[in-house]
Residue frames as a rotation matrix with the C-alpha (Angstrom) as fourth column:
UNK 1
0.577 0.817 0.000 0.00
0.817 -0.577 0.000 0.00
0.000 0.000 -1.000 0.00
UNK 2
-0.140 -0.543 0.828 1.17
0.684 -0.657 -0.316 3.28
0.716 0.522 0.464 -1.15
UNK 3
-0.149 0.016 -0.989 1.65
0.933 -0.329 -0.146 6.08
-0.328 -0.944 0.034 1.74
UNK 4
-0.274 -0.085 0.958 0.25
0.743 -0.651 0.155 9.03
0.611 0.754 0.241 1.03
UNK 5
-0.742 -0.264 -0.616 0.68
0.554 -0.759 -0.342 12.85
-0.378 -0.595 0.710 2.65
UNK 6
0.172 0.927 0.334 -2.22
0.915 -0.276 0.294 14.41
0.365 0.255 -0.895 3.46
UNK 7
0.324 -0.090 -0.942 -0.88
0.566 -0.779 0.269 17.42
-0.758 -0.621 -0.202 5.01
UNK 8
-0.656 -0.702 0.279 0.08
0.444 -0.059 0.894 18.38
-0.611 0.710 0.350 1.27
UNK 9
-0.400 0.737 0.545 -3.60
0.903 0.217 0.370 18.17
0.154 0.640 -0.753 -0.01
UNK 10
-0.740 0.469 0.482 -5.49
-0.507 -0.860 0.057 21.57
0.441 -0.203 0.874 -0.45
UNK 11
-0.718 0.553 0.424 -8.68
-0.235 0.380 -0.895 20.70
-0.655 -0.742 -0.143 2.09
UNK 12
0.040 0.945 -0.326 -10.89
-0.879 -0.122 -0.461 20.21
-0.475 0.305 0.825 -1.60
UNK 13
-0.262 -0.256 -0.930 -8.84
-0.699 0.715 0.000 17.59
0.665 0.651 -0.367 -2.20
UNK 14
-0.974 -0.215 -0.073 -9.04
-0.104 0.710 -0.697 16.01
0.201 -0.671 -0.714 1.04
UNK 15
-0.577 0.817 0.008 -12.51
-0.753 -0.528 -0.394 16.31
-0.317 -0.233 0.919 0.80
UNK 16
0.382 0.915 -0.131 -12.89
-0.915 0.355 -0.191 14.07
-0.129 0.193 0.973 -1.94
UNK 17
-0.610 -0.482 -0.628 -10.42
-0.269 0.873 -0.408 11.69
0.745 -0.080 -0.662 -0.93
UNK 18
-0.769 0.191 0.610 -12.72
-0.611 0.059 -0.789 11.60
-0.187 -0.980 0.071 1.90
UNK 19
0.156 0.925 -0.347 -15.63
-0.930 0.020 -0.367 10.12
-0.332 0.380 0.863 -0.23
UNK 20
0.180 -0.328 -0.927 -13.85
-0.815 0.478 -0.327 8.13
0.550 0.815 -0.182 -1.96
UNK 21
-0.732 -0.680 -0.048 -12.38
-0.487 0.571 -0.661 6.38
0.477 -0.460 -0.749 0.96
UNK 22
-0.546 0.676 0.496 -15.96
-0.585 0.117 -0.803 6.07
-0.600 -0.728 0.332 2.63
UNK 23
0.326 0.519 -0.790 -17.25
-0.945 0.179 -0.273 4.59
0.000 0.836 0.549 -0.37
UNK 24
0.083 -0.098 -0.992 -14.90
-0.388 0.913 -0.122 1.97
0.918 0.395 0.038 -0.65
UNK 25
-0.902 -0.054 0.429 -15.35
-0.423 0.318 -0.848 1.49
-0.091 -0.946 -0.310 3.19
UNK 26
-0.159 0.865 0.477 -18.92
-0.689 0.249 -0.681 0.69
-0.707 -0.437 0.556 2.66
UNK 27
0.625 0.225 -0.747 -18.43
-0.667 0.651 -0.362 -1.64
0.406 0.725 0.557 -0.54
UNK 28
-0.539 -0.807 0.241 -15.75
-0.667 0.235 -0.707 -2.99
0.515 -0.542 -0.665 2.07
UNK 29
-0.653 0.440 0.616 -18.35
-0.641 0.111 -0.759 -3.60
-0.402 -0.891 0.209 4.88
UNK 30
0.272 0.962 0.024 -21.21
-0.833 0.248 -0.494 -5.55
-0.481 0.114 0.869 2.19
UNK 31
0.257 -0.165 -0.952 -18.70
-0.494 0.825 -0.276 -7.55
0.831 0.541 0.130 0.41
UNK 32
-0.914 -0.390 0.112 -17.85
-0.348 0.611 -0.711 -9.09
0.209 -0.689 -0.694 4.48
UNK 33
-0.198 0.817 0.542 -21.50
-0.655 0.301 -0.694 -9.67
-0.729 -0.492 0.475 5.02
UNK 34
0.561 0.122 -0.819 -21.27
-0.810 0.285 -0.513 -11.27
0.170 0.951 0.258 1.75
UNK 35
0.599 -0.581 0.551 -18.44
0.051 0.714 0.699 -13.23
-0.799 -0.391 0.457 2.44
UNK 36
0.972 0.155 0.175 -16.91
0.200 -0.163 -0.966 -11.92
-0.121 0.974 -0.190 -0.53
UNK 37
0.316 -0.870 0.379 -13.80
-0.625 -0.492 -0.606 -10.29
0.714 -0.045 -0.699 0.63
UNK 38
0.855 -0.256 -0.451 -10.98
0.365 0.915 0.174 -12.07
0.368 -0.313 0.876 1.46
UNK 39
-0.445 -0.700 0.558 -8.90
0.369 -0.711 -0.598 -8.91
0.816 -0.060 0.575 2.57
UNK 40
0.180 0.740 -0.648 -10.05
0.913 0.119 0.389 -8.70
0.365 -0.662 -0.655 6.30
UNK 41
0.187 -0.182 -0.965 -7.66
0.807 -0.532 0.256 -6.13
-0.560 -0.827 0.047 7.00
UNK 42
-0.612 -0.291 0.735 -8.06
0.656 -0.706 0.267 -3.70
0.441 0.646 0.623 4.10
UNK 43
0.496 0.708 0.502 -11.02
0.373 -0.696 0.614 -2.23
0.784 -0.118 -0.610 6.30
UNK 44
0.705 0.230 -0.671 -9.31
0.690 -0.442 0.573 -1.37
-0.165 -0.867 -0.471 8.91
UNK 45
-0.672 -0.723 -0.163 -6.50
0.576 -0.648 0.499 0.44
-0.466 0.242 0.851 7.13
UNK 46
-0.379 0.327 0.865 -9.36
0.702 -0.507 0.500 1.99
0.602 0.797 -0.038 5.16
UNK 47
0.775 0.623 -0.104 -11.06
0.489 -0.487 0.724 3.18
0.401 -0.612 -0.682 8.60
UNK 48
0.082 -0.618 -0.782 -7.28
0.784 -0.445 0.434 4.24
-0.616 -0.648 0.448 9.79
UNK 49
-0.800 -0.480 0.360 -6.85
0.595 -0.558 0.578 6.40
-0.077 0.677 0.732 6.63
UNK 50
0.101 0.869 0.484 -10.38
0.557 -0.453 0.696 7.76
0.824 0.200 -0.530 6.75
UNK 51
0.720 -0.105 -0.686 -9.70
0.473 -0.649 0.596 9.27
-0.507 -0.754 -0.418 10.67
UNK 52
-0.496 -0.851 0.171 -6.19
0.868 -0.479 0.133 10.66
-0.032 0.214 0.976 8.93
UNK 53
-0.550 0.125 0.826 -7.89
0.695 -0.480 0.535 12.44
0.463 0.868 0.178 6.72
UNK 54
0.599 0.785 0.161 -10.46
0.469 -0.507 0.723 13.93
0.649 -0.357 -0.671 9.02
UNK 55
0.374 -0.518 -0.769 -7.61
0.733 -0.343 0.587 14.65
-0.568 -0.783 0.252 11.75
UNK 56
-0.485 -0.606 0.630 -6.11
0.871 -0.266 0.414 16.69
-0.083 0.749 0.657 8.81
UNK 57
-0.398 0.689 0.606 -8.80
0.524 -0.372 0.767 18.34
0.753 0.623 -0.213 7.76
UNK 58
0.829 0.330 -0.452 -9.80
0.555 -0.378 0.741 19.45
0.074 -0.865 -0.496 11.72
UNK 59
0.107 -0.965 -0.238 -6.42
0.857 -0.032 0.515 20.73
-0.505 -0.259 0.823 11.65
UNK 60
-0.831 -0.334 0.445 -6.15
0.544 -0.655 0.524 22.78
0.116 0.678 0.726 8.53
UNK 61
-0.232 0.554 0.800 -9.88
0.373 -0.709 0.599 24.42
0.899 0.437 -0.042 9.97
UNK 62
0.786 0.077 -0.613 -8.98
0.502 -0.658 0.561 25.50
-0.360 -0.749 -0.556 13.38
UNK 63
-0.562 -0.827 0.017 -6.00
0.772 -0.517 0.371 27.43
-0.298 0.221 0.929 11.75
């Protein structure tokens, strides 16, 4: 998995990295009720990268 620096992003990007990431958190969450996904632990890196992003994003709007 590829590390990427969110303190870099302008806050419209991190916006819609924010979607994006919820999105594939919730196509995450039906393919386990499914039993589909065989990557148990891509959600939780997806749920660690989703707080980043918000911790960022609180950050860059109390400045």
């Amino acid at each position: 998995m590829k590390k990427i620096d969110f303190k870099t992003k302008t806050p419209a990007e991190l916006h819609k990295l924010l979607t994006e990431k919820r999105e594939a958190f919730r196509v995450f969450r039906f393919g386990i009720s499914g039993s589909r996904t065989k990557n148990v632990k891509e959600g939780r890196n997806l749920r660690k990268e989703i707080a980043r992003i918000m911790t960022v994003l609180k950050q860059v709007e109390l400045k």
